[in-house]
N, C-alpha and C positions, 0 to 999 in steps of 0.2 A: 534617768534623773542625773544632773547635773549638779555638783555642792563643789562649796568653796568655803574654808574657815578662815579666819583671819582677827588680828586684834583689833580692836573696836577703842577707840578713846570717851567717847560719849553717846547718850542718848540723841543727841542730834544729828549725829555722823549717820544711824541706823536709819534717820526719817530721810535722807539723800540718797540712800538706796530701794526705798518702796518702787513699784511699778505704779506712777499716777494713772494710769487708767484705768487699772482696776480698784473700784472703790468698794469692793462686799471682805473688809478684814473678818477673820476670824482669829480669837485668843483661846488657847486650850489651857486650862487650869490656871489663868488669873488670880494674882492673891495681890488682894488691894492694899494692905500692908504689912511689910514683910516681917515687923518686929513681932512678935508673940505676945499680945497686952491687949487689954479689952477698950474697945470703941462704943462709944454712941450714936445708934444708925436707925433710920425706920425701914421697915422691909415691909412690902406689900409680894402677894401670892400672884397668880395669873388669874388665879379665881376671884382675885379681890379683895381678900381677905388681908385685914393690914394690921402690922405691928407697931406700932409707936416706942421711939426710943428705949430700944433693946440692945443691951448689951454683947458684942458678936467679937469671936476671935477665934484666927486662922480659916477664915472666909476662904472659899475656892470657888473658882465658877469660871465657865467660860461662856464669853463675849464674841457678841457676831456685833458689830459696828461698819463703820465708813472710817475713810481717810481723817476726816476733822476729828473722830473720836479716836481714832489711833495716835492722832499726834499730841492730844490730852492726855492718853495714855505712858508715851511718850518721855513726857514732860514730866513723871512722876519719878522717872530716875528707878526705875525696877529693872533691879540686876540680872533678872532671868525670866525670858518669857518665852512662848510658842506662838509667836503669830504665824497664821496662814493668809496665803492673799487668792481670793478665787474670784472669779468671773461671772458669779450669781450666788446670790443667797442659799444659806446652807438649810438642808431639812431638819425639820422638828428629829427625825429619826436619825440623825447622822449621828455616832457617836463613837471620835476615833478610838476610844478605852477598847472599846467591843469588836472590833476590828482585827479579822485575825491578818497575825503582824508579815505573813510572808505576801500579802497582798494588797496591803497596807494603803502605797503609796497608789497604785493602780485604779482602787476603790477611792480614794480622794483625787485623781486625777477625773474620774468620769463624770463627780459631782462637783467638777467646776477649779478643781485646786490649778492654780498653776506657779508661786512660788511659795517656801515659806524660809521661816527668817528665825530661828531659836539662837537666843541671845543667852548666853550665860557668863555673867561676870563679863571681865572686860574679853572676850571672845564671843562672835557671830558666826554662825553654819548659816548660809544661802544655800537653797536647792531649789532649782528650778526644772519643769519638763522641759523647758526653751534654752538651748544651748546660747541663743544669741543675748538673751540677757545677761546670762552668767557671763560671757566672755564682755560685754560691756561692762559690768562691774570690775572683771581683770584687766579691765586696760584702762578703768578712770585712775589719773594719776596720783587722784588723794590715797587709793588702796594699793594701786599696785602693787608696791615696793612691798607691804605689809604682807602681803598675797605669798608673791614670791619669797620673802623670807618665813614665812611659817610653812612655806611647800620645802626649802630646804632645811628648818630642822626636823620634820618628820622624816627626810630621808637621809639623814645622819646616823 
């Protein structure tokens, strides 16, 4: 696995990094808003089963979408997320919480992972299995620079 940290200025600098070819995103623990204060939302089951504006707060859940709803996602200016980008729809059973962690990354490579993108605050970790995208991303020259100087304050 290949990672690369670096400072991030916007939501929109993050969406010039995706791999457009892979469009099966996954979000691991999405919180659709970040303030702590109750919303009015309707929520329906899988079973069908529907609620009509209910009050919800500190919502969590993770999202398996495409490229168009990543960049909705995006757009919402959330300061910290876990996207995963895979090469085929993820299983009903797939659940990285459960996942025991020394083999973590191995088990979401087999089922499709091939980079993901955790965004926190104005800082982005890329890790990809594909050496060659990571080094693309090291030499687009809007990161570069960013690259190379967060690689020399960790080794200060």
């Amino acid at each position: 696995m290949n990672e690369l940290t670096f400072h991030i200025n916007s939501n929109e600098e993050i969406w010039e990094l995706f791999d457009k070819e892979l469009n099966t995103i996954f979000i691991h623990k999405f919180v659709p808003n970040e303030i702590i204060e109750w919303w009015k939302t309707d929520l329906k089951t899988q079973s069908g089963t529907e609620f009509k504006n209910m009050s919800v707060r500190q919502m969590e859940m993770d999202i398996q979408t495409d490229l168009n709803g990543l960049k909705k996602i995006l757009e919402l200016n959330t300061k910290q997320l876990r996207i995963y980008q895979f090469n085929k729809p993820i299983s009903d059973t797939l659940e990285i919480d459960r996942l025991p962690k020394n083999n973590r990354k191995q088990i979401l490579m087999q089922n499709g992972l091939k980079h993901y993108f955790f965004v926190n605050f104005e800082f982005i970790t890329i890790g990809s299995f594909e050496s060659e995208f990571i080094s693309g991303i090291g030499s687009n020259p809007k990161f570069e620079k960013r690259i190379t100087e967060r690689k020399q304050k960790l080794s200060e």
